[in-house]
Structures are given as structure tokens and as C-alpha cells.
C-alpha positions as protocol buffer text, in pm:
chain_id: "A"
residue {
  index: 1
  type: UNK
  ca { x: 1216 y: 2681 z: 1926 }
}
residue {
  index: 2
  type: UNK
  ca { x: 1076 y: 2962 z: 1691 }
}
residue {
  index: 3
  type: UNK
  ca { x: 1227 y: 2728 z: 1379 }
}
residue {
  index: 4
  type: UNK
  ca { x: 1067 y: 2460 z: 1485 }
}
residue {
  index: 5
  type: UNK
  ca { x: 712 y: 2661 z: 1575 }
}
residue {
  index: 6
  type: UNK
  ca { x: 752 y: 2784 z: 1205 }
}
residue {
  index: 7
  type: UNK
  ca { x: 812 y: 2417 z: 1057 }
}
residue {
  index: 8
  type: UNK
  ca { x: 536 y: 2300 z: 1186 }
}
residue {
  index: 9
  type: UNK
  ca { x: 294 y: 2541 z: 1136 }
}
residue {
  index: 10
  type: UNK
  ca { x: 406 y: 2511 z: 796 }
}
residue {
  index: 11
  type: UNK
  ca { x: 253 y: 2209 z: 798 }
}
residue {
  index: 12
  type: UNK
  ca { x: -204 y: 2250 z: 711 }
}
residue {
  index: 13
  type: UNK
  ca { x: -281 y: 1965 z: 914 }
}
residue {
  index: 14
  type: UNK
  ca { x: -127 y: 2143 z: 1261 }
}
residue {
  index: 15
  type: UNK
  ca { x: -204 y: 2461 z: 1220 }
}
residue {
  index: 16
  type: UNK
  ca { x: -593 y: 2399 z: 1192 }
}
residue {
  index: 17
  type: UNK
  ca { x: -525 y: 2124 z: 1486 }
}
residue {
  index: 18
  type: UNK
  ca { x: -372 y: 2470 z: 1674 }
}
residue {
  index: 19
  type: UNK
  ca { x: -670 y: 2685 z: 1580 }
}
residue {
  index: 20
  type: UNK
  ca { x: -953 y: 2436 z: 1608 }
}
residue {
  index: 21
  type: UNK
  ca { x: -820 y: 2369 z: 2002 }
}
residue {
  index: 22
  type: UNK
  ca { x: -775 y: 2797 z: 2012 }
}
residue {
  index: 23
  type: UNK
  ca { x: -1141 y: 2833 z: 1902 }
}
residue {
  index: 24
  type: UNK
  ca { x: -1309 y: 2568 z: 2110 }
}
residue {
  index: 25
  type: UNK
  ca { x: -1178 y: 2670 z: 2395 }
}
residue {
  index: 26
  type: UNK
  ca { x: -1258 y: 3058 z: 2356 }
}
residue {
  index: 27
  type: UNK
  ca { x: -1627 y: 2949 z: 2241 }
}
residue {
  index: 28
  type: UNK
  ca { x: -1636 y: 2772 z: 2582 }
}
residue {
  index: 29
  type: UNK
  ca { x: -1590 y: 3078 z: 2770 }
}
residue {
  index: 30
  type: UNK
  ca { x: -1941 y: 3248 z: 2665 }
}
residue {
  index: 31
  type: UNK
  ca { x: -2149 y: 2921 z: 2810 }
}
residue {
  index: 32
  type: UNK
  ca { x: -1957 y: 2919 z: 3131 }
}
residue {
  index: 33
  type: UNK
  ca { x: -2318 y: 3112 z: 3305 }
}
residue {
  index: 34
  type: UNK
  ca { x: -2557 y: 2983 z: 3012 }
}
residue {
  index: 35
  type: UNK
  ca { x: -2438 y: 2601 z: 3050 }
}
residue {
  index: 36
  type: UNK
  ca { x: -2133 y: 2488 z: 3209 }
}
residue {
  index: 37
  type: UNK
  ca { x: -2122 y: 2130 z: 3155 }
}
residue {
  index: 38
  type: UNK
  ca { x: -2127 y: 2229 z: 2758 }
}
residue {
  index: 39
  type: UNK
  ca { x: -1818 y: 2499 z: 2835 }
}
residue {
  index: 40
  type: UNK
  ca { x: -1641 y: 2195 z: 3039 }
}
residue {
  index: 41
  type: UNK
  ca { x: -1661 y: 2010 z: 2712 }
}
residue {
  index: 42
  type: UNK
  ca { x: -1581 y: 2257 z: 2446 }
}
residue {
  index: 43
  type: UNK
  ca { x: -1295 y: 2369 z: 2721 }
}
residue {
  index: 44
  type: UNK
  ca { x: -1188 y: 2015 z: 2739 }
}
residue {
  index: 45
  type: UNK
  ca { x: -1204 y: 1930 z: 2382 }
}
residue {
  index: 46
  type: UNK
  ca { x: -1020 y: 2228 z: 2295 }
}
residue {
  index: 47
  type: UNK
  ca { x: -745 y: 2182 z: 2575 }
}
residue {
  index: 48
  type: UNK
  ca { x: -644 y: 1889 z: 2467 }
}
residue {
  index: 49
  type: UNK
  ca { x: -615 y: 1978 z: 2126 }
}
residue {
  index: 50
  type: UNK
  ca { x: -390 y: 2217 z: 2226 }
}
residue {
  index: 51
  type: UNK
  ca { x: -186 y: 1949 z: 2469 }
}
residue {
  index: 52
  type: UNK
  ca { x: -162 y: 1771 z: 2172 }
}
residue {
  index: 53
  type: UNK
  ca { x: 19 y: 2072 z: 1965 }
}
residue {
  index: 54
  type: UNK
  ca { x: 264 y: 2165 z: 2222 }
}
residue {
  index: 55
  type: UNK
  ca { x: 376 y: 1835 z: 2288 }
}
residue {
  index: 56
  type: UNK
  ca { x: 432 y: 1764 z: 1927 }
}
residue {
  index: 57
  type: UNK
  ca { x: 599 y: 2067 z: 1912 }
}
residue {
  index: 58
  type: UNK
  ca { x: 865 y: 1930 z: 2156 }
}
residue {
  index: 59
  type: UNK
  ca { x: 896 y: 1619 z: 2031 }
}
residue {
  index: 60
  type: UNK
  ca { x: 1066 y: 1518 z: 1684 }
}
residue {
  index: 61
  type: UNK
  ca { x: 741 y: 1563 z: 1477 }
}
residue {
  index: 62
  type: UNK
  ca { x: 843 y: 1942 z: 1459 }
}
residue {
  index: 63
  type: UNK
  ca { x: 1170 y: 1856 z: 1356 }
}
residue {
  index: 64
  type: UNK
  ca { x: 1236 y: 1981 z: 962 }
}
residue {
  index: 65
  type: UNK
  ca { x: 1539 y: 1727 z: 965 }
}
residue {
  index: 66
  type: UNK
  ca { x: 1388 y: 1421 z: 1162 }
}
residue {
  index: 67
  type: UNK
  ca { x: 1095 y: 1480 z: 884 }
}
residue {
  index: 68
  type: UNK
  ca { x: 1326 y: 1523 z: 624 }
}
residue {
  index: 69
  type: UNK
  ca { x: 1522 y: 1166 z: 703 }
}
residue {
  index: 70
  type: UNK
  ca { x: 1111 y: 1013 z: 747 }
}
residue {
  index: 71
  type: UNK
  ca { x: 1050 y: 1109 z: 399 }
}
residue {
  index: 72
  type: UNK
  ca { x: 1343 y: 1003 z: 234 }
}
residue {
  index: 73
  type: UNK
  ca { x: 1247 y: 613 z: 430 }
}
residue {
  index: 74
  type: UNK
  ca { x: 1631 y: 693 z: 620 }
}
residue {
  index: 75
  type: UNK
  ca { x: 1486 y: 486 z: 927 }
}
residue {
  index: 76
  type: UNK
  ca { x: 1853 y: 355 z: 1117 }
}
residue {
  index: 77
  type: UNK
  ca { x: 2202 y: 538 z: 1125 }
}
residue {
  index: 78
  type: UNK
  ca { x: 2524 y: 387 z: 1251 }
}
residue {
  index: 79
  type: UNK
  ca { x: 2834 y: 640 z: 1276 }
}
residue {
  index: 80
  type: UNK
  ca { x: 3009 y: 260 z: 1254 }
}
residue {
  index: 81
  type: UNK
  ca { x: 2868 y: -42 z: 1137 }
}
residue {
  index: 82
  type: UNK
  ca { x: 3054 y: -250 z: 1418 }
}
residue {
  index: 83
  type: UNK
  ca { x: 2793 y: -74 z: 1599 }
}
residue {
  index: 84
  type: UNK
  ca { x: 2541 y: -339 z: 1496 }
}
residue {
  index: 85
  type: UNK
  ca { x: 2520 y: -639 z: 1692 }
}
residue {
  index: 86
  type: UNK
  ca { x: 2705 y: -924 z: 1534 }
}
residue {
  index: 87
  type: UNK
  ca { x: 2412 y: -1178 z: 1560 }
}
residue {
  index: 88
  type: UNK
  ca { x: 2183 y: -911 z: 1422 }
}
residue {
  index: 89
  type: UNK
  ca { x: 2308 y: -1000 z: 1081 }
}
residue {
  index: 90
  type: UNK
  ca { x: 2266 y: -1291 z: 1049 }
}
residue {
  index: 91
  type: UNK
  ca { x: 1910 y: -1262 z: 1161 }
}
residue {
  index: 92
  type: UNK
  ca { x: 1840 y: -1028 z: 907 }
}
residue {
  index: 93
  type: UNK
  ca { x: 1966 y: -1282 z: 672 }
}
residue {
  index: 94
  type: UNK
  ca { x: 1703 y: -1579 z: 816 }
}
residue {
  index: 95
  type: UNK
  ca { x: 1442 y: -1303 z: 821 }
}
residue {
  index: 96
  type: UNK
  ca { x: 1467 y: -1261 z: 417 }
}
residue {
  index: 97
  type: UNK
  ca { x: 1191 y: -1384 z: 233 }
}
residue {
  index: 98
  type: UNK
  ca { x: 1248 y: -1206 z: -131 }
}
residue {
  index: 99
  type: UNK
  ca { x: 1575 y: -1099 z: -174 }
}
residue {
  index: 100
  type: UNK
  ca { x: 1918 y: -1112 z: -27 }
}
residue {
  index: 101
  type: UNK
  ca { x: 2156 y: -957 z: -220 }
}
residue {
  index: 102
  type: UNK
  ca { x: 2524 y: -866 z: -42 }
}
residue {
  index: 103
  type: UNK
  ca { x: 2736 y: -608 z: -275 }
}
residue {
  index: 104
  type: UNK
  ca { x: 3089 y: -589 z: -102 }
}
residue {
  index: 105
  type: UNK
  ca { x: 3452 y: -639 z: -129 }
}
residue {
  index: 106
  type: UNK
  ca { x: 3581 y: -977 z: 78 }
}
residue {
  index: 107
  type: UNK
  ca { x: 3270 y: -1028 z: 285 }
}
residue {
  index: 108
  type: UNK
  ca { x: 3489 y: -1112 z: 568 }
}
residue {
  index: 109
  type: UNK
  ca { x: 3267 y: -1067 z: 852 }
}
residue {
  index: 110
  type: UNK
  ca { x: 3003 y: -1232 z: 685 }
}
residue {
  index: 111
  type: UNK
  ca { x: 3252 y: -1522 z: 606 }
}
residue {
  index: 112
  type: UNK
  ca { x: 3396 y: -1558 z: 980 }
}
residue {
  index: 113
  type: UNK
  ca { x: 3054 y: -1577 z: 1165 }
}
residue {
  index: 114
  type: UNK
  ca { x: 2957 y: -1903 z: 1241 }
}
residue {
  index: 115
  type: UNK
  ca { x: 2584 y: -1834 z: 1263 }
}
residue {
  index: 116
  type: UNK
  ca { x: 2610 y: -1752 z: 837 }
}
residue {
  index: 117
  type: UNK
  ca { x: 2682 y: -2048 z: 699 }
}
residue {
  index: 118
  type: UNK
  ca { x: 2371 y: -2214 z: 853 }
}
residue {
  index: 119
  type: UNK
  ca { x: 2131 y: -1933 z: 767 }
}
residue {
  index: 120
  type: UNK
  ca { x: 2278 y: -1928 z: 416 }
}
residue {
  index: 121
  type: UNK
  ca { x: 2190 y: -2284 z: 364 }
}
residue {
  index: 122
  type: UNK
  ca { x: 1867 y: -2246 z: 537 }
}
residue {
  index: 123
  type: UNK
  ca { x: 1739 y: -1991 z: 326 }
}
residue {
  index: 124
  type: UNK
  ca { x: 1850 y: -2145 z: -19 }
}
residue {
  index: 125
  type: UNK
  ca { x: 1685 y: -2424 z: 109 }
}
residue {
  index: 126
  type: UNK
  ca { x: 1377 y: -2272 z: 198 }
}
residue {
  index: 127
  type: UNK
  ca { x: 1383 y: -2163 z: -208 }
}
residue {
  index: 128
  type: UNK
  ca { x: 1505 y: -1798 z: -171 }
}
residue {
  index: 129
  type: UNK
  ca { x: 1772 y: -1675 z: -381 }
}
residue {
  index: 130
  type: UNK
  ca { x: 2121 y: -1530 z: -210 }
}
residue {
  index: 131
  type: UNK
  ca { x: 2321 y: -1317 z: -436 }
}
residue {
  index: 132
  type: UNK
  ca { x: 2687 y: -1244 z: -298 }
}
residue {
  index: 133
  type: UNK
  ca { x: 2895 y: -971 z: -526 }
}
residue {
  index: 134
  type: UNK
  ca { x: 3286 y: -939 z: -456 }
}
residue {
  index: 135
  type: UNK
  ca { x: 3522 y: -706 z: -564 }
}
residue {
  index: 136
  type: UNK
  ca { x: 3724 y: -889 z: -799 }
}
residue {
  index: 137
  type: UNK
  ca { x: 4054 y: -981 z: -613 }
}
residue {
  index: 138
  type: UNK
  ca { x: 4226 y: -968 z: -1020 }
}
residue {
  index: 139
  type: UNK
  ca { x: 4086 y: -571 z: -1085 }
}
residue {
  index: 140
  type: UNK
  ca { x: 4220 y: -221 z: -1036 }
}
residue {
  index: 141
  type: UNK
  ca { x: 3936 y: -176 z: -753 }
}
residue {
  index: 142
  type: UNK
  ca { x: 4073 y: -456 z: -557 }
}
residue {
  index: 143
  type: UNK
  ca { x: 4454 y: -326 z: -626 }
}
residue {
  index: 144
  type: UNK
  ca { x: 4332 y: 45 z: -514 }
}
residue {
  index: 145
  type: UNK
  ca { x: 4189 y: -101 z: -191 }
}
residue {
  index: 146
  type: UNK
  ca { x: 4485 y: -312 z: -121 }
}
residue {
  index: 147
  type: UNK
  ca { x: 4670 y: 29 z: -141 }
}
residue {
  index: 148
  type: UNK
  ca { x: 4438 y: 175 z: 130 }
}
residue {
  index: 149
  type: UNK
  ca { x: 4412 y: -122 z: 368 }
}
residue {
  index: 150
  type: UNK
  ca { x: 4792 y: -179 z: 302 }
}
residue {
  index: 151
  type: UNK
  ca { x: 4828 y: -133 z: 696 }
}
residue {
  index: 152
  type: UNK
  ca { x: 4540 y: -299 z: 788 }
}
residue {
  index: 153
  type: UNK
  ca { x: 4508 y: -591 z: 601 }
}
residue {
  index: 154
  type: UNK
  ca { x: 4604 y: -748 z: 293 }
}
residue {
  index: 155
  type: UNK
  ca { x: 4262 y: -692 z: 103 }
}
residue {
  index: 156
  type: UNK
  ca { x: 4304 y: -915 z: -197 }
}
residue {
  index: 157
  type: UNK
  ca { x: 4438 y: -1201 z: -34 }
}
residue {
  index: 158
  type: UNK
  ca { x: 4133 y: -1195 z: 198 }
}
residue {
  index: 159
  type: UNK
  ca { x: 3904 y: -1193 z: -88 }
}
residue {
  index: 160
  type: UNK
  ca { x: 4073 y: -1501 z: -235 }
}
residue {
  index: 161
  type: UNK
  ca { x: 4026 y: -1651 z: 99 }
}
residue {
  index: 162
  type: UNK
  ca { x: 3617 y: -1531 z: 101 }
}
residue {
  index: 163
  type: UNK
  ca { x: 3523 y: -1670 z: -210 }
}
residue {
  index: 164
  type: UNK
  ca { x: 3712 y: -1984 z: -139 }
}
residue {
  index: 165
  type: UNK
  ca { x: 3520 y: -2023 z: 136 }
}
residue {
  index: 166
  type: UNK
  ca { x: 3209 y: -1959 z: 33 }
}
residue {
  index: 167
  type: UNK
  ca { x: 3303 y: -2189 z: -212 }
}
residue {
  index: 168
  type: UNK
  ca { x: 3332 y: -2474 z: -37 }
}
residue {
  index: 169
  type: UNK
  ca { x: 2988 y: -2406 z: 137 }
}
residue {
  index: 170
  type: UNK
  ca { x: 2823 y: -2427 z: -231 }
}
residue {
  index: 171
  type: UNK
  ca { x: 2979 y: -2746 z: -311 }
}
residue {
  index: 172
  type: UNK
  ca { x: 2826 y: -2872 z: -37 }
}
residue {
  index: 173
  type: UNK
  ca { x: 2480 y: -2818 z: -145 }
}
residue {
  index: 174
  type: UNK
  ca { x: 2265 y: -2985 z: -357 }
}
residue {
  index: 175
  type: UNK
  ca { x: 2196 y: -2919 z: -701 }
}
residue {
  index: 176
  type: UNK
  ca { x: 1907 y: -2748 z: -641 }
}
residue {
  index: 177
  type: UNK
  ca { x: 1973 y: -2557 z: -348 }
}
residue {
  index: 178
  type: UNK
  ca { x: 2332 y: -2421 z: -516 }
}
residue {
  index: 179
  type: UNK
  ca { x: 2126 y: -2285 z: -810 }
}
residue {
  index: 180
  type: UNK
  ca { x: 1965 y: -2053 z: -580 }
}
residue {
  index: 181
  type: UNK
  ca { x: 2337 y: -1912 z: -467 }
}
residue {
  index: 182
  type: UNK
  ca { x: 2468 y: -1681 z: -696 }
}
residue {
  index: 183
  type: UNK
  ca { x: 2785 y: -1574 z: -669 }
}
residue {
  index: 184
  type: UNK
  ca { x: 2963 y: -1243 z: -875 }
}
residue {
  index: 185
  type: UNK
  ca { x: 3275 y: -1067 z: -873 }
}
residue {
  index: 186
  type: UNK
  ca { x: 3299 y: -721 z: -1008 }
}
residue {
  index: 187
  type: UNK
  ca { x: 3589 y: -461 z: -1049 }
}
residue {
  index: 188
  type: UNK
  ca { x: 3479 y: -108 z: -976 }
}
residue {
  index: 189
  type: UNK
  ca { x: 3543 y: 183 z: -787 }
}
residue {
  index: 190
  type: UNK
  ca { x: 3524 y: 14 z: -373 }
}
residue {
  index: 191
  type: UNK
  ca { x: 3318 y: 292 z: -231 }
}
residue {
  index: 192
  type: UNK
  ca { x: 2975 y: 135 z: -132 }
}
residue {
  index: 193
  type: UNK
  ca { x: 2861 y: -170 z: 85 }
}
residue {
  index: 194
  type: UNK
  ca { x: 2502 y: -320 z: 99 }
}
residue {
  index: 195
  type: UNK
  ca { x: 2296 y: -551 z: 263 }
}
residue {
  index: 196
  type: UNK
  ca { x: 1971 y: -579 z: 84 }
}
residue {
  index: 197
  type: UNK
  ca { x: 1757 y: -752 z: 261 }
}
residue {
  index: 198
  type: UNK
  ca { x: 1359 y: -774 z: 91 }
}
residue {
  index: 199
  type: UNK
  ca { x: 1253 y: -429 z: 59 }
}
residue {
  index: 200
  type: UNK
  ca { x: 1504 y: -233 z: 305 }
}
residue {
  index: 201
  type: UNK
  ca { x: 1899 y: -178 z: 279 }
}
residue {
  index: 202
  type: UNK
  ca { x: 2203 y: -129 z: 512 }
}
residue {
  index: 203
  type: UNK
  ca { x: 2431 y: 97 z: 331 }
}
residue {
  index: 204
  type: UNK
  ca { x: 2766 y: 141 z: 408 }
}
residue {
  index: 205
  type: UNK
  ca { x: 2988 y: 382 z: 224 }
}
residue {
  index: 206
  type: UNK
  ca { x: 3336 y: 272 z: 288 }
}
residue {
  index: 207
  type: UNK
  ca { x: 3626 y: 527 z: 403 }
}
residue {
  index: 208
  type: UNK
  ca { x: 3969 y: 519 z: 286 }
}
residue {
  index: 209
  type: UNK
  ca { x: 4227 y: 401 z: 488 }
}
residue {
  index: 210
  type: UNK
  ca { x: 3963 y: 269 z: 710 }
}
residue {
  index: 211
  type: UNK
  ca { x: 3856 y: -84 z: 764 }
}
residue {
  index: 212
  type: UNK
  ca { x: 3536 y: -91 z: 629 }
}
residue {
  index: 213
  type: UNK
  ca { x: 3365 y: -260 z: 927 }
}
residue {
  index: 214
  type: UNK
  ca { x: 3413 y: 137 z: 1104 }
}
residue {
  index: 215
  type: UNK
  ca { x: 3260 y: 275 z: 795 }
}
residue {
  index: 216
  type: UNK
  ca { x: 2912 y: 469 z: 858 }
}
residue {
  index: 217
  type: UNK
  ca { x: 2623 y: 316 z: 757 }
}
residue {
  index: 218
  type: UNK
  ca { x: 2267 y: 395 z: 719 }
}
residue {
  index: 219
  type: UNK
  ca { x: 1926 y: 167 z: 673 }
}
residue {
  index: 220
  type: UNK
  ca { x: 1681 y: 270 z: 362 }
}
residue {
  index: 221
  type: UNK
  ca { x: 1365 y: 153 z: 271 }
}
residue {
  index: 222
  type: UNK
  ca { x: 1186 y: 109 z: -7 }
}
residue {
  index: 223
  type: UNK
  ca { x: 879 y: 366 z: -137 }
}
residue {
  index: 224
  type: UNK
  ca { x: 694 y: 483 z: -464 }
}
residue {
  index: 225
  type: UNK
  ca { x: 988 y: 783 z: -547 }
}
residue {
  index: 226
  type: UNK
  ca { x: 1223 y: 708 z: -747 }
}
residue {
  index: 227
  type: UNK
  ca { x: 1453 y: 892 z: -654 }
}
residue {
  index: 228
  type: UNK
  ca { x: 1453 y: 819 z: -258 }
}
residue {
  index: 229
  type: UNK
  ca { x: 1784 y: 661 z: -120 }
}
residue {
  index: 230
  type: UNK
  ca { x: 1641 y: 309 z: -182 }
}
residue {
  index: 231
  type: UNK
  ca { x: 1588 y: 345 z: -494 }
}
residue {
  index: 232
  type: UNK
  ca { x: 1970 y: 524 z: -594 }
}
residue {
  index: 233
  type: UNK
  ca { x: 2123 y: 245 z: -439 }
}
residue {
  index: 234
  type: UNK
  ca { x: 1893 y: -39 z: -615 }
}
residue {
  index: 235
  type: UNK
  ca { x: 1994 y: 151 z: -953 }
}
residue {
  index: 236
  type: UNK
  ca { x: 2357 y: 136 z: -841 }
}
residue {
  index: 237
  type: UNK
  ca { x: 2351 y: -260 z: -743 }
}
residue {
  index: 238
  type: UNK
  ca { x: 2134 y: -367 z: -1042 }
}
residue {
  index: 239
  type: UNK
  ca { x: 2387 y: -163 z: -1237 }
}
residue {
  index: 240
  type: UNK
  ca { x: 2688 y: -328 z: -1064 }
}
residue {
  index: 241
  type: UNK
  ca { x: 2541 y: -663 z: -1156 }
}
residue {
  index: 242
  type: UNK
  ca { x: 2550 y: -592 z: -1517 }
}
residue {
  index: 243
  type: UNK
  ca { x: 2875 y: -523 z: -1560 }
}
residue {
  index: 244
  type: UNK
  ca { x: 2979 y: -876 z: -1310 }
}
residue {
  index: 245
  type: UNK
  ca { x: 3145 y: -1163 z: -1395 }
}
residue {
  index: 246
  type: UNK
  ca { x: 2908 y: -1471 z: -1211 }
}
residue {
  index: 247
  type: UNK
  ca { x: 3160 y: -1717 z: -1092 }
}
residue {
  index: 248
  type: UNK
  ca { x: 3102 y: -2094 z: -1222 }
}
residue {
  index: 249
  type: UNK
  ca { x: 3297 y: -2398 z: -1156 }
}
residue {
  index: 250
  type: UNK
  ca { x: 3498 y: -2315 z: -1535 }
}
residue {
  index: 251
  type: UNK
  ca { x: 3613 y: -1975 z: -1389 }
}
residue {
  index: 252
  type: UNK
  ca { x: 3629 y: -2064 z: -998 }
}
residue {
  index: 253
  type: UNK
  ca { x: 4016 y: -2117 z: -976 }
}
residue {
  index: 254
  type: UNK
  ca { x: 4088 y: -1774 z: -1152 }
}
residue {
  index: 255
  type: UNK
  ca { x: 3930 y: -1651 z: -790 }
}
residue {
  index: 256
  type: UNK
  ca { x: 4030 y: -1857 z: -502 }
}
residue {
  index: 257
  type: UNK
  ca { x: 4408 y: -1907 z: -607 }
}
């Protein structure tokens, strides 16, 4: 408790809350003969002020790491990300209405829900860009992770599969509507996951010899610092994407084997 009476405290804006409430109620004592409906008030007034401090103090407002994770924009934490419903992804997908932008290696789960192929065409539809980046299934990255999935799964062949896929769901668009896809593959070091939806992020930072759908992940949000979570990973996708190879009908086959 004492850490958390000395965080707070710490803090202007509660400690002259604290000894506003002390002082109104110790000025109410003297008018308790003179006038007590005034010392009822300044009593009242005061207690509550004070209600108001201890309570706080109990809750997660006078917790240094809760406020530390606030102003970094951390708002969501998943020991797993399995732990997320499976529809709830795809809803955050319909939901976007600037960006979607989905950095990963096979996007497998993505691939395999049924509910993603109509929210993918919905939003390109609606005019709103998609941007998908795989780990190249020809690169070291891809031949590392197939070394640490070796038991699991065999990761390179499911990429193949992915982009294949997905593939076949562009073709089937429109002219317009499959400008608004863009696919990438990239070959780098297969350590980070995101789904960027508009101006918040589920990160996932991938575990080796782990599937990455048990990986941790976390939810970020955008603000003014630059160097809040949001804006490390936005640096780290934007600089993923310059170094990508965007896949066109001339270079498809090279991918989906």
C-alpha cells in the first residue's frame, strides 16, 4: 500500500484533491455551534473528497504500472493470441475504415476462416485498401522458421498454400476492387506479427519453437510520441515494406508453386 500511497501522491492533481477534502472538513468543525448547516456542507464537501482519494487509492489509478501501460496507449494483453475470439478478427477487419495492413508469415488463420474472405472483399469494395505482407516462402527467414516449426508444421509449404489462396480470392475481383489488395512478400528475421487495424495494432511477437497462434500479444494505439509502442512498430512495418517484393501476376508463380 505505502508504494502505491507514494505514487499517487506523486501525482499534483491528488495530493491537492487529498488536502482540499483534509481542509474542508477541519474548517467545518469551527461552525458546528456558529452554523451547522454550513459545517454539514463544508463536512460533506470535504468527505467526499476524501471518499474519492481512498477509493482511487485502491483501485488501479494508484497503480505506477497500470499508469505506466495507460501512457504508453498498451490498452489489451493476451499471454496467447488464441485467446482472442476467432470471429473477433474478422470483425476488426469489417470495422477498418483507413488502414488494414497484416505483416505475418503464412497468414494461416486468417486464410482458413470462412468469415475473411467475405470481409476482405467487402472492404476493398467499400474502397479501403488491404495490405497483406508474407514471409517469403523462397528466403532464409522462411527456411529459419521451417527449422523451428519443423515439428509443428511445415511452414513454407503453408505459405505457398496462403498466398495461393489468397490468390485466387484476387482473381476473383474486379479490376478495381483488386487494385485496392496489395499483396507483399518479404524475407527477414520472423519475430513480429501485426494486425493494424486504423489507428490501433495487435502485436504479436512470435516464440521459437512455438506455433505462433500461442505467441503473446499485446494491442497499441496510436498517440502524439514518437516513440510510444505504436509508433516503433509503424516504423518497423513501414520499414518492412520497403525492403518487399509486391507480388504481381509476372512474379505470382515464383510464390504459390
Amino acid at each position: 500500500m505505502i508504494p502505491r500511497v507514494k505514487f499517487l501522491f506523486r501525482q499534483p492533481h491528488w495530493s491537492n484533491l487529498f488536502w482540499t477534502g483534509v481542509g474542508l472538513v477541519m474548517l467545518g468543525v469551527p461552525f458546528w455551534h456558529v452554523s451547522p448547516t454550513s459545517a454539514e456542507i463544508l463536512s460533506g464537501i470535504g468527505g467526499s473528497i476524501l471518499a474519492t482519494v481512498i477509493v482511487t487509492l485502491t483501485g488501479p489509478t494508484a497503480d505506477e504500472l497500470y499508469q505506466r501501460f495507460r501512457s504508453l496507449r498498451v490498452t489489451g494483453f493476451w499471454s496467447h493470441r488464441n485467446e482472442v475470439e476467432n470471429d473477433q478478427w474478422v470483425k476488426w477487419l469489417r470495422a477498418a475504415q483507413v488502414r488494414c495492413i497484416l505483416l505475418g508469415h503464412s497468414h494461416g488463420e486468417w486464410l482458413r476462416d470462412d468469415g475473411f474472405e467475405p470481409a476482405l472483399v467487402e472492404r476493398l469494395r467499400a474502397g479501403k485498401t488491404v495490405e497483406m505482407f508474407f514471409l517469403d516462402p523462397t528466403g532464409q527467414g522462411a527456411a529459419l522458421r521451417q527449422e523451428e516449426e519443423r515439428e509443428k508444421r511445415d511452414t513454407r509449404d503453408t505459405i505457398h498454400r496462403s498466398i495461393k489462396k489468397l490468390w485466387t480470392i484476387a482473381e476473383g475481383l474486379g479490376a478495381e476492387d483488386r487494385e485496392h489488395l496489395i499483396v507483399w512478400v518479404y524475407d527477414g528475421t520472423p519475430s513480429l506479427g501485426v494486425t493494424w487495424i486504423d489507428n490501433w495494432m495487435i502485436v504479436t511477437h512470435y516464440l521459437a519453437g512455438s506455433t505462433n497462434r500461442t505467441s503473446p500479444a499485446l494491442r497499441v494505439e496510436a498517440q502524439a510520441d514518437i516513440t510510444c509502442p505504436y509508433a516503433v512498430y509503424e516504423h518497423n512495418v513501414n520499414h518492412i515494406r520497403t525492403r518487399a517484393k509486391r507480388l504481381t501476376n509476372e512474379n505470382i508463380n515464383r510464390y504459390i508453386q
